[in-house]
PDB file of N, CA, C and O in Angstrom:
ATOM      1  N   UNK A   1      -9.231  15.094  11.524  1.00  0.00           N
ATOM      2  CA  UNK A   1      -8.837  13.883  10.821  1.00  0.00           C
ATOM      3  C   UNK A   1      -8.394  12.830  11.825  1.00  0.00           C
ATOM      4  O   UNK A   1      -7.660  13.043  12.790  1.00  0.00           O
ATOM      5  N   UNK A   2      -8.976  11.579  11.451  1.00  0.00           N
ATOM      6  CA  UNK A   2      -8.229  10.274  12.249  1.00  0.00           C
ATOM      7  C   UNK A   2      -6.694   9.470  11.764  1.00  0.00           C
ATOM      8  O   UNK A   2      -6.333   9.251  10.608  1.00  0.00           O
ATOM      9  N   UNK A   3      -6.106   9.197  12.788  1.00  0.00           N
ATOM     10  CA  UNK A   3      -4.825   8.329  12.376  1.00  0.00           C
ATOM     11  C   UNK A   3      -5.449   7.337  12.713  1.00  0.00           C
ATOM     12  O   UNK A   3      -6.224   7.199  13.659  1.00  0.00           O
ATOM     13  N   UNK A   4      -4.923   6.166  11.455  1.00  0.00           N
ATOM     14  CA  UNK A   4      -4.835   4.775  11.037  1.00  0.00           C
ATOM     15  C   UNK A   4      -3.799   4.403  11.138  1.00  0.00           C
ATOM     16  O   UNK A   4      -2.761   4.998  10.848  1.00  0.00           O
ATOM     17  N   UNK A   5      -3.974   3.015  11.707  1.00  0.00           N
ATOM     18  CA  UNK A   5      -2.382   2.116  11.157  1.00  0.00           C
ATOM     19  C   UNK A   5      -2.714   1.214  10.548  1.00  0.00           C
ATOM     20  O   UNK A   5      -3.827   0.695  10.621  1.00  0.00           O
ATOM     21  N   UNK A   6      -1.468   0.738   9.573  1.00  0.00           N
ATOM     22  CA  UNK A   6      -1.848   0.026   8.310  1.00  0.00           C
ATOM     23  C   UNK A   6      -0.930  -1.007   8.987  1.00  0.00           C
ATOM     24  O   UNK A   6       0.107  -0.609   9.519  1.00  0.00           O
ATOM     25  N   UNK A   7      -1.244  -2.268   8.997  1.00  0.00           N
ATOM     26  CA  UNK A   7      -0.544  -3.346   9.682  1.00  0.00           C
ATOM     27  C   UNK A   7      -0.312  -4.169   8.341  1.00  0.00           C
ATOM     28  O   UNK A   7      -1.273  -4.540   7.668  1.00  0.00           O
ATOM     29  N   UNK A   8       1.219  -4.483   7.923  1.00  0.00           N
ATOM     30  CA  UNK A   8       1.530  -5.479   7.021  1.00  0.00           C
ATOM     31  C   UNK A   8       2.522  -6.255   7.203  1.00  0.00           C
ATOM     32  O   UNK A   8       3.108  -6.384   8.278  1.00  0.00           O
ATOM     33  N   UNK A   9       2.800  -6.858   6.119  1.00  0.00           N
ATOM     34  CA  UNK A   9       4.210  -7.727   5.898  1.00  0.00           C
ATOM     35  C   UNK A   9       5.529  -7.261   4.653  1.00  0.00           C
ATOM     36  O   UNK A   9       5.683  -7.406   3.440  1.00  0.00           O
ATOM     37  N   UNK A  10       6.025  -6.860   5.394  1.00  0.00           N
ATOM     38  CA  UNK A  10       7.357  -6.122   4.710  1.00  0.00           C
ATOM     39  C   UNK A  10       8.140  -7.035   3.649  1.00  0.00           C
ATOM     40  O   UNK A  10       7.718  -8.188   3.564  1.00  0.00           O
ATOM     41  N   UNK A  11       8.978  -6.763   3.013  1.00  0.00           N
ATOM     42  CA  UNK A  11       9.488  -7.373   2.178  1.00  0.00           C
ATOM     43  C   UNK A  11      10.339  -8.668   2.558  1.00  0.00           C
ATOM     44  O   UNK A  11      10.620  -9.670   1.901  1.00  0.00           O
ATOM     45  N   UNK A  12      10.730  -8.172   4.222  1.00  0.00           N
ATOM     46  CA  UNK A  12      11.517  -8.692   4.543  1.00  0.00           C
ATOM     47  C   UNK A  12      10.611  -9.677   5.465  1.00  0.00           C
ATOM     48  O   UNK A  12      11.131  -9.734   6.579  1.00  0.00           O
ATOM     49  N   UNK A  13       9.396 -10.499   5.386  1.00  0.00           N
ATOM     50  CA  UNK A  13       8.598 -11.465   5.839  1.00  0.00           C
ATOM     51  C   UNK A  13       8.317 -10.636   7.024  1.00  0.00           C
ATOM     52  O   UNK A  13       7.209 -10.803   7.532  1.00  0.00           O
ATOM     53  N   UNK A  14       9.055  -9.834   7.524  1.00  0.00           N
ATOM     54  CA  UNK A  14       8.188  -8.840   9.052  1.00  0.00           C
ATOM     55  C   UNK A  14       7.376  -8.403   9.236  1.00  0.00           C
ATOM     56  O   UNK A  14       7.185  -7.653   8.278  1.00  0.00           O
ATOM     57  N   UNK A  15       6.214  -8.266  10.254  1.00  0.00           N
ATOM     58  CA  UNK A  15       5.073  -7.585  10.336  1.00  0.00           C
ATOM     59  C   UNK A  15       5.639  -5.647  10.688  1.00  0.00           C
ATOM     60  O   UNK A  15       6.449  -4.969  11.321  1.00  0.00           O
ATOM     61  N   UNK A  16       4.960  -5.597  10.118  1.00  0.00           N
ATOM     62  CA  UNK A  16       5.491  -3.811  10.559  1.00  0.00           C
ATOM     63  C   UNK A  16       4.156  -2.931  10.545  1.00  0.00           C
ATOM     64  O   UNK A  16       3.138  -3.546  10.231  1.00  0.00           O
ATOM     65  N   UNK A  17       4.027  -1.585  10.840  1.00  0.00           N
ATOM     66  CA  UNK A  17       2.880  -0.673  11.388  1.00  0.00           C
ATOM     67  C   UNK A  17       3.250   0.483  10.799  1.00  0.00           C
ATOM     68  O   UNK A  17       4.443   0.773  10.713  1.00  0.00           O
ATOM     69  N   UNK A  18       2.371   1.206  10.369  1.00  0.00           N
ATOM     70  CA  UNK A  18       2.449   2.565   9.789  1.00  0.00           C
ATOM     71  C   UNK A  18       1.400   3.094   9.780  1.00  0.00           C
ATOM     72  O   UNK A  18       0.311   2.704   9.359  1.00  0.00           O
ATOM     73  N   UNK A  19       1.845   4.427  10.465  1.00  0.00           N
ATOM     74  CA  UNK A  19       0.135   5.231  10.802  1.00  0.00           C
ATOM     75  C   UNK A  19      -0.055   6.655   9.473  1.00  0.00           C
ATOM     76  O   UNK A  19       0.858   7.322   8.987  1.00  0.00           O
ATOM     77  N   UNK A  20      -0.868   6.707   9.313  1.00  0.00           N
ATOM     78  CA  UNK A  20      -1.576   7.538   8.095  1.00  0.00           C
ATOM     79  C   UNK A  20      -2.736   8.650   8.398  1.00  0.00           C
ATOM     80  O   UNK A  20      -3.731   8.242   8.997  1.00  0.00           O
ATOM     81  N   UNK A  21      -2.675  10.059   8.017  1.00  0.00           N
ATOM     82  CA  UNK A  21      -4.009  10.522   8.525  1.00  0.00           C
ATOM     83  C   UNK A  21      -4.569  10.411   7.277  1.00  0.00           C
ATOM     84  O   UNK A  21      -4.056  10.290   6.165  1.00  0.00           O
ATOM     85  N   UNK A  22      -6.447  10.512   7.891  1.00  0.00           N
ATOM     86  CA  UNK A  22      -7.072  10.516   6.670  1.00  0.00           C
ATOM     87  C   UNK A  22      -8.518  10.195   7.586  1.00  0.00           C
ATOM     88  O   UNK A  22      -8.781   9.369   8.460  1.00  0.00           O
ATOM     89  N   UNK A  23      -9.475  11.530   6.764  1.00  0.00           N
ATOM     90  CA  UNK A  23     -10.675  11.324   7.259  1.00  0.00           C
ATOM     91  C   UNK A  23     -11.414  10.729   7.555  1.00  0.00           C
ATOM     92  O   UNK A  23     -12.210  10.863   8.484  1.00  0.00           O
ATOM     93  N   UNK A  24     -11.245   9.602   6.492  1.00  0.00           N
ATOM     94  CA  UNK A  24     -11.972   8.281   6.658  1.00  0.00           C
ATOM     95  C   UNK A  24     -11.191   6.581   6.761  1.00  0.00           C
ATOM     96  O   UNK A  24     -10.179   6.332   6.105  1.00  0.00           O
ATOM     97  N   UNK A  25     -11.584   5.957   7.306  1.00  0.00           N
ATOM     98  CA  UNK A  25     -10.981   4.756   6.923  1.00  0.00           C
ATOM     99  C   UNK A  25     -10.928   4.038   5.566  1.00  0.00           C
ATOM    100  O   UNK A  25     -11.754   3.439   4.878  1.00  0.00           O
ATOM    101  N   UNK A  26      -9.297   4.415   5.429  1.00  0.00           N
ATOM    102  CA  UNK A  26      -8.763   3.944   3.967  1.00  0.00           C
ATOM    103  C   UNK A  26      -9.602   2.826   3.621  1.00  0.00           C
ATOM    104  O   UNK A  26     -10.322   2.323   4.483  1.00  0.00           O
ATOM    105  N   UNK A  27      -9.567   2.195   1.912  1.00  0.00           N
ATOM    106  CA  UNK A  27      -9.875   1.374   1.539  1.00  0.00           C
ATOM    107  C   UNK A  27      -8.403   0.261   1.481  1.00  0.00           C
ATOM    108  O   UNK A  27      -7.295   0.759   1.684  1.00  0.00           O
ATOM    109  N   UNK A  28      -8.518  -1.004   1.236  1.00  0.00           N
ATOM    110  CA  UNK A  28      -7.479  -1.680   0.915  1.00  0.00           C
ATOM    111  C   UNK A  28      -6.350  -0.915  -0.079  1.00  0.00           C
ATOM    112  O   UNK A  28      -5.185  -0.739   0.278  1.00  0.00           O
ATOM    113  N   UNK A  29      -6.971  -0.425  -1.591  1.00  0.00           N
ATOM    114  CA  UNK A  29      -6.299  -0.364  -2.526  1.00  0.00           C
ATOM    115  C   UNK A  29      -5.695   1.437  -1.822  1.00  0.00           C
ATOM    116  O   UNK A  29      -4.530   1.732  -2.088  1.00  0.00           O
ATOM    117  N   UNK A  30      -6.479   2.391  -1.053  1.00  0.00           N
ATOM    118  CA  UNK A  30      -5.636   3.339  -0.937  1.00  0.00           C
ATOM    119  C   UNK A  30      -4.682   3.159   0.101  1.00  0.00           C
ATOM    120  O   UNK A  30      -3.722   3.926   0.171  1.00  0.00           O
ATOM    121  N   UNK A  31      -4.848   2.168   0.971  1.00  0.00           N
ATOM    122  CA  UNK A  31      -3.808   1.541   1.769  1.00  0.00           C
ATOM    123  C   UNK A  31      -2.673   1.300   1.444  1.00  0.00           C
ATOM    124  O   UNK A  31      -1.716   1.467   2.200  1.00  0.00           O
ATOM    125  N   UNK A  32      -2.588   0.847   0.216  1.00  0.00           N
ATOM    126  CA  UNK A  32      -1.630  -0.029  -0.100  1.00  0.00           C
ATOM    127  C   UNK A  32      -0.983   1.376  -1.460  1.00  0.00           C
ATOM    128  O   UNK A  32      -0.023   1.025  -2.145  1.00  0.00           O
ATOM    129  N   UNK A  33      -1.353   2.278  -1.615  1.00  0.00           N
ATOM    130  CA  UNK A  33      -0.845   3.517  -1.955  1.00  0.00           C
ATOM    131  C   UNK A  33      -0.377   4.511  -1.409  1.00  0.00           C
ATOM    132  O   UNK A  33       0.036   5.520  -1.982  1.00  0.00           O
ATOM    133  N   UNK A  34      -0.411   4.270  -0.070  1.00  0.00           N
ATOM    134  CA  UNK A  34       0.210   4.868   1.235  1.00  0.00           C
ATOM    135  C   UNK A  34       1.360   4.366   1.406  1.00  0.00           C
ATOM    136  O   UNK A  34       2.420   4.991   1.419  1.00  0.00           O
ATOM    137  N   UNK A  35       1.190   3.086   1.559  1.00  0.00           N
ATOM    138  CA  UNK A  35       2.375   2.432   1.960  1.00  0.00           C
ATOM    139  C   UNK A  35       3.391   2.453   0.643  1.00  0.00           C
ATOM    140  O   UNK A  35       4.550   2.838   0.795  1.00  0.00           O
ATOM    141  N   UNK A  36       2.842   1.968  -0.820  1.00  0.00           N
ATOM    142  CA  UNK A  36       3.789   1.824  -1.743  1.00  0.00           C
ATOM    143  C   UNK A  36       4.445   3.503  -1.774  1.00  0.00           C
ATOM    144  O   UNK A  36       5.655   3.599  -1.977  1.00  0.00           O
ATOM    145  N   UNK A  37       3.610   4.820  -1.566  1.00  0.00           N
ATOM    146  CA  UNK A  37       4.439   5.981  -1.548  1.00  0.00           C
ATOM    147  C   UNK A  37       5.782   6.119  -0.547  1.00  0.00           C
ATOM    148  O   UNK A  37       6.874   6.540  -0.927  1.00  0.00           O
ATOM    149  N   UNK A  38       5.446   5.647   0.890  1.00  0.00           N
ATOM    150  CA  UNK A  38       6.363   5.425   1.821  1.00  0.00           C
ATOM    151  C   UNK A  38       7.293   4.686   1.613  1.00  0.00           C
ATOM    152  O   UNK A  38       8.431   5.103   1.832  1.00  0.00           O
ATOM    153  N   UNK A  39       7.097   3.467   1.162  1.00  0.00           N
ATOM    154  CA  UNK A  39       8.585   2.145   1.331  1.00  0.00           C
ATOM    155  C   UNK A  39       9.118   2.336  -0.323  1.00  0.00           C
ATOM    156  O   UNK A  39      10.318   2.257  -0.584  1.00  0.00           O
ATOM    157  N   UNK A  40       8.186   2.571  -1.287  1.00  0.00           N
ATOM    158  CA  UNK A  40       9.344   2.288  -2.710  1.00  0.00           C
ATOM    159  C   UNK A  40       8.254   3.735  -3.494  1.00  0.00           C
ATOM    160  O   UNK A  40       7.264   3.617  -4.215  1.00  0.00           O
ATOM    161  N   UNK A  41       9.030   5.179  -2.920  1.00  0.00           N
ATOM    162  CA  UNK A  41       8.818   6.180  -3.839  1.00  0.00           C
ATOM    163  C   UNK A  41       8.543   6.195  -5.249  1.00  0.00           C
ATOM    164  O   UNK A  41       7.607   6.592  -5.943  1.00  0.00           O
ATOM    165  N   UNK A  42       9.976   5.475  -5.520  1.00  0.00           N
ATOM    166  CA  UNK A  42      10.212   5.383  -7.119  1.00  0.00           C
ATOM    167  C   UNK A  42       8.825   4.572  -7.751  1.00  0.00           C
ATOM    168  O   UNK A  42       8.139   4.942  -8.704  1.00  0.00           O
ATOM    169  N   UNK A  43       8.734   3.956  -7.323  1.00  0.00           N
ATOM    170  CA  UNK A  43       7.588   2.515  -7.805  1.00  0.00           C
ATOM    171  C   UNK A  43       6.545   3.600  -7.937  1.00  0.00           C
ATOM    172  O   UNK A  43       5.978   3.743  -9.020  1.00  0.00           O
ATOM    173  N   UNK A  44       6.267   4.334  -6.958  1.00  0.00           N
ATOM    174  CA  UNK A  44       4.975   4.897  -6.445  1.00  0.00           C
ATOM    175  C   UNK A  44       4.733   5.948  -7.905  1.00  0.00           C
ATOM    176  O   UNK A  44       3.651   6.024  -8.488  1.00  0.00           O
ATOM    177  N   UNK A  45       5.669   6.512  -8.211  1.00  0.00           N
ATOM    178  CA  UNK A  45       5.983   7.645  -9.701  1.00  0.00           C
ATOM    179  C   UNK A  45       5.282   7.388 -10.519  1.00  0.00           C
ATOM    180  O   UNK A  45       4.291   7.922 -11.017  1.00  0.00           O
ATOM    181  N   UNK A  46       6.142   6.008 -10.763  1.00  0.00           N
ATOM    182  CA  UNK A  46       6.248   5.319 -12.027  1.00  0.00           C
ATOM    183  C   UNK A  46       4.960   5.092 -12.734  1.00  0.00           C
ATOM    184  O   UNK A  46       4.059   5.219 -11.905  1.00  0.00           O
ATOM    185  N   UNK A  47       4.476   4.803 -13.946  1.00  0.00           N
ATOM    186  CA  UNK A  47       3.282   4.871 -14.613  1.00  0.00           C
ATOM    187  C   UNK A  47       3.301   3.015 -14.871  1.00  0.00           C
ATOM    188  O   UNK A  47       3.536   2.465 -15.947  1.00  0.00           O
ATOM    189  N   UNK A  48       3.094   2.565 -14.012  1.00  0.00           N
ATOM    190  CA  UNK A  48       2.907   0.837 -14.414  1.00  0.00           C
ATOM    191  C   UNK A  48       2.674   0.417 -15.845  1.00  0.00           C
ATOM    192  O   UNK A  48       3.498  -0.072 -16.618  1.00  0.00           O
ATOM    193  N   UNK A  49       1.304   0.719 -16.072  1.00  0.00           N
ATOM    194  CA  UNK A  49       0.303   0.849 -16.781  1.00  0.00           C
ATOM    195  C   UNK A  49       0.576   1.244 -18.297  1.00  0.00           C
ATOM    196  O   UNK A  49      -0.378   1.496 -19.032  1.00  0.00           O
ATOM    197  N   UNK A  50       1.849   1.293 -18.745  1.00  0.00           N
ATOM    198  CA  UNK A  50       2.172   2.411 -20.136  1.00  0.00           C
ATOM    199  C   UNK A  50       2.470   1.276 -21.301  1.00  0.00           C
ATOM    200  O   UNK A  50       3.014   1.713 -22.315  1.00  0.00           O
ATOM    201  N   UNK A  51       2.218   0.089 -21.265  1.00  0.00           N
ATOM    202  CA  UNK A  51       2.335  -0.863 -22.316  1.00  0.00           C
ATOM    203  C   UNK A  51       1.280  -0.667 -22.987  1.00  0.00           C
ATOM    204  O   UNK A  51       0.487   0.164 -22.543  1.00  0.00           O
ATOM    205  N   UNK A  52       1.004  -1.284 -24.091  1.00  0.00           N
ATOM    206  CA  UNK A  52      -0.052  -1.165 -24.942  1.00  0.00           C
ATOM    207  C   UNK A  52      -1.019  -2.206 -24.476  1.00  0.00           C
ATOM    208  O   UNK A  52      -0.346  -3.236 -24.423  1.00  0.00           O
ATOM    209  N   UNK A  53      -2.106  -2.449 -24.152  1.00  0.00           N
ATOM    210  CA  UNK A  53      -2.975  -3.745 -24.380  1.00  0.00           C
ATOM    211  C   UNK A  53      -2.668  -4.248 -22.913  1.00  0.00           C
ATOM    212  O   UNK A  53      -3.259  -5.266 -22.552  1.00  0.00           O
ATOM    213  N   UNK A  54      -1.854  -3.670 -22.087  1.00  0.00           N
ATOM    214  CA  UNK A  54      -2.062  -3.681 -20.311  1.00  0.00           C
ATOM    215  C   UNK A  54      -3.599  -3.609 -19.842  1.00  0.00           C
ATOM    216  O   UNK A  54      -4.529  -3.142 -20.498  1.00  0.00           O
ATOM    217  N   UNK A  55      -3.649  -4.116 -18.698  1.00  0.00           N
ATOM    218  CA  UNK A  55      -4.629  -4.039 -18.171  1.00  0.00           C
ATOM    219  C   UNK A  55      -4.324  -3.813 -16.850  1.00  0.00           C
ATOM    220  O   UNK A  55      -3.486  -4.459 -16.220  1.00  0.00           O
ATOM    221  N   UNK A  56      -5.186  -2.637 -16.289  1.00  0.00           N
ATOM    222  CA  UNK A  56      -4.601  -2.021 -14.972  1.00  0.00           C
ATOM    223  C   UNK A  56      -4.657  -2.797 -14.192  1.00  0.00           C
ATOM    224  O   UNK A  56      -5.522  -3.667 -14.291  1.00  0.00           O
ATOM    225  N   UNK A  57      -3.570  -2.786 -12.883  1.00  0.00           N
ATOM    226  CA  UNK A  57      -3.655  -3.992 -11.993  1.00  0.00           C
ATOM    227  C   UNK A  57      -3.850  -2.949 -11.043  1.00  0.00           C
ATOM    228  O   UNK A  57      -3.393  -1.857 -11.382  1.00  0.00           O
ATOM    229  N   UNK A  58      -4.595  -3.036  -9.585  1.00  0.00           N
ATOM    230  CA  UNK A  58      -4.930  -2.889  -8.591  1.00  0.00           C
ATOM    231  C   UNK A  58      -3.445  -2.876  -7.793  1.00  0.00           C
ATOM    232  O   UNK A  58      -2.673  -3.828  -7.908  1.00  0.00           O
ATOM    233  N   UNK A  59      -3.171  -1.845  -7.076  1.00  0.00           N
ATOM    234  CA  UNK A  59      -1.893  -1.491  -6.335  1.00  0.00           C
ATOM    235  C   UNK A  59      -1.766  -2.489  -5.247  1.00  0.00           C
ATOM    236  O   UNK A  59      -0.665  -2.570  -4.702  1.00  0.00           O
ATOM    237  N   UNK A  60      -2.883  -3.384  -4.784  1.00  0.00           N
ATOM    238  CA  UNK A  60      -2.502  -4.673  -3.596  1.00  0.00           C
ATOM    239  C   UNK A  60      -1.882  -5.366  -4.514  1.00  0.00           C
ATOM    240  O   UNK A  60      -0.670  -5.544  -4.393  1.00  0.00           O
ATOM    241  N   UNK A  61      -2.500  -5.832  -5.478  1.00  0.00           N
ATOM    242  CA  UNK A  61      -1.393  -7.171  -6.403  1.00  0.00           C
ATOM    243  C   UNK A  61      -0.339  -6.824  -6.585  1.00  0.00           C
ATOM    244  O   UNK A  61       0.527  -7.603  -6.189  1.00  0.00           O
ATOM    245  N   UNK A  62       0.130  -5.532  -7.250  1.00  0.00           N
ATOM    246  CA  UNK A  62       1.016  -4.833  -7.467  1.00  0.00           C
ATOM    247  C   UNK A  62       2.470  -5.325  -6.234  1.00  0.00           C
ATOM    248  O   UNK A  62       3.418  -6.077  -6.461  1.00  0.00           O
ATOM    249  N   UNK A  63       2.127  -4.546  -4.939  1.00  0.00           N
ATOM    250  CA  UNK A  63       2.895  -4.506  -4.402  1.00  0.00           C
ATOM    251  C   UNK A  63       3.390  -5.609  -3.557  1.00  0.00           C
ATOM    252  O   UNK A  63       4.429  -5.652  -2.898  1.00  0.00           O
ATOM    253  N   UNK A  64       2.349  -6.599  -3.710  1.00  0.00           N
ATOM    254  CA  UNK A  64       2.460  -8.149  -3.072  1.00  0.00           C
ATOM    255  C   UNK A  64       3.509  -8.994  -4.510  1.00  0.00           C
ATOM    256  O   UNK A  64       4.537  -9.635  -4.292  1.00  0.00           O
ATOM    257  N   UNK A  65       3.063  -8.823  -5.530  1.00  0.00           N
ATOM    258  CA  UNK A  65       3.508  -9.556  -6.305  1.00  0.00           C
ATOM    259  C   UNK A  65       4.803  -9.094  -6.748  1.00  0.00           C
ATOM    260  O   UNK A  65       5.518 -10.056  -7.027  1.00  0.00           O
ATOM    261  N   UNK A  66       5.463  -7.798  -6.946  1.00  0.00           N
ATOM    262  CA  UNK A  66       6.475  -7.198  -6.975  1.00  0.00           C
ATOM    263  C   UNK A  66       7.397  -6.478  -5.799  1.00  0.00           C
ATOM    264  O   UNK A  66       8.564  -6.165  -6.035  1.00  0.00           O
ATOM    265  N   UNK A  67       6.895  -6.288  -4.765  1.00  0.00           N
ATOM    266  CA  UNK A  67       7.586  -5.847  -3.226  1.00  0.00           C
ATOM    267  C   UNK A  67       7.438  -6.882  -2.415  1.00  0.00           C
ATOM    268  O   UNK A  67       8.505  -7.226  -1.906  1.00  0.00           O
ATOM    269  N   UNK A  68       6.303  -7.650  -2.033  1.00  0.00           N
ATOM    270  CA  UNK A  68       6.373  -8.698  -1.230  1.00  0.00           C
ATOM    271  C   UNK A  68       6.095  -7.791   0.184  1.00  0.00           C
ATOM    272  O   UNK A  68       6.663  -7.685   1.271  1.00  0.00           O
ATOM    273  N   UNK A  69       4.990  -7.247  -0.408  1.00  0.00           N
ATOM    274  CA  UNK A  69       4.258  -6.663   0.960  1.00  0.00           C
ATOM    275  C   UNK A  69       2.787  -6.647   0.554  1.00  0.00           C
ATOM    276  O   UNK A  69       2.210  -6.239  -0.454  1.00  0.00           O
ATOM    277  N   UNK A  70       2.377  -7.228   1.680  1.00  0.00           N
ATOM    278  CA  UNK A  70       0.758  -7.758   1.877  1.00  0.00           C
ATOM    279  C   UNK A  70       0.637  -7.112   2.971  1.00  0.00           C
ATOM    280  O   UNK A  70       1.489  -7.173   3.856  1.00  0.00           O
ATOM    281  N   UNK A  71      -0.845  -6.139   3.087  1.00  0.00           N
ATOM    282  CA  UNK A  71      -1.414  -5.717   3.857  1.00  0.00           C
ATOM    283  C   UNK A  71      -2.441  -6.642   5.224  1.00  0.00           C
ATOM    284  O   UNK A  71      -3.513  -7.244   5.153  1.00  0.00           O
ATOM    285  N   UNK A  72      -1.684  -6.429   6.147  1.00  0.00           N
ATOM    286  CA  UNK A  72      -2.834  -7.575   6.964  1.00  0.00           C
ATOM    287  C   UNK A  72      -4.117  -6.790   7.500  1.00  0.00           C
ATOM    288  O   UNK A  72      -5.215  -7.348   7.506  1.00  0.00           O
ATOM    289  N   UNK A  73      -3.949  -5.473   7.953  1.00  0.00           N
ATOM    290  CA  UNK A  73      -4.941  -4.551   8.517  1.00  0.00           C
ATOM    291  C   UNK A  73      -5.110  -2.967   8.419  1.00  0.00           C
ATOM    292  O   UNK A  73      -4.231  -2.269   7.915  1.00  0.00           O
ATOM    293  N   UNK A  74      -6.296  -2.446   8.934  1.00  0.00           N
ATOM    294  CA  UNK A  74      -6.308  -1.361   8.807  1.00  0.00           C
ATOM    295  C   UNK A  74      -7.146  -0.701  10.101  1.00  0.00           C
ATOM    296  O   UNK A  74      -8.366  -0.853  10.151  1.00  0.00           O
ATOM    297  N   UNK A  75      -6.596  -0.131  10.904  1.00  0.00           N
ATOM    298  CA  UNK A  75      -7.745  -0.280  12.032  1.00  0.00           C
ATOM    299  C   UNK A  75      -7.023   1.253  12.898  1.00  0.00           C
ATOM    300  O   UNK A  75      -5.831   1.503  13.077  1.00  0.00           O
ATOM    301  N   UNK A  76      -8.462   2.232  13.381  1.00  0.00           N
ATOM    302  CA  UNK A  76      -7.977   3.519  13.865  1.00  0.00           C
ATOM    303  C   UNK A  76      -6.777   3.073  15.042  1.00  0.00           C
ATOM    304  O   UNK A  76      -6.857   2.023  15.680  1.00  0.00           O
ATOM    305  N   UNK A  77      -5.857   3.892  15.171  1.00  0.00           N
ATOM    306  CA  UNK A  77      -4.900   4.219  16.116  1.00  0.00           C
ATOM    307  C   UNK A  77      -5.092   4.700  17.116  1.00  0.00           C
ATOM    308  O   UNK A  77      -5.458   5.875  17.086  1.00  0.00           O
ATOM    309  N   UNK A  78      -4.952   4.087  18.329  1.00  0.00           N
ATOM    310  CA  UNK A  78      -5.240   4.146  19.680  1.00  0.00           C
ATOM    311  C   UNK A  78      -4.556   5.304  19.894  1.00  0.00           C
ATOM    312  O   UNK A  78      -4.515   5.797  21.021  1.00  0.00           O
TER     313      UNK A  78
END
């Protein structure tokens, strides 16, 4: 398996790095399910999705629009 680092922007406007194994190079949306498991567990549990007449949102919007973390990259680890 290869390590990745997932290069983003933290809640706190900081760029920060987090490396991940995984056979292949993540997609955006499992990226950003890596990271939401790591920085906000609880969030990660939780069933978003359990209203009636919801419509699933994609875990990048998710965690940009409610954590205030945007993914800038994804690129193998030196």
């Amino acid at each position: 398996m290869q390590t990745w680092q997932i290069t983003f922007v933290d809640d706190h406007g900081e760029t920060s790095v987090q490396q991940f194994t995984c056979e292949q190079k993540p997609s955006l949306e499992d990226a950003a399910h890596m990271i939401r498991a790591k920085l906000v567990p609880i969030a990660a549990k939780l069933d978003l999705n359990d209203l009636e007449g919801r419509k699933p949102e994609p875990t990048v919007k998710i965690l940009k629009d409610q954590n205030s973390i945007q993914i800038l990259d994804i690129s193998p680890s030196v």
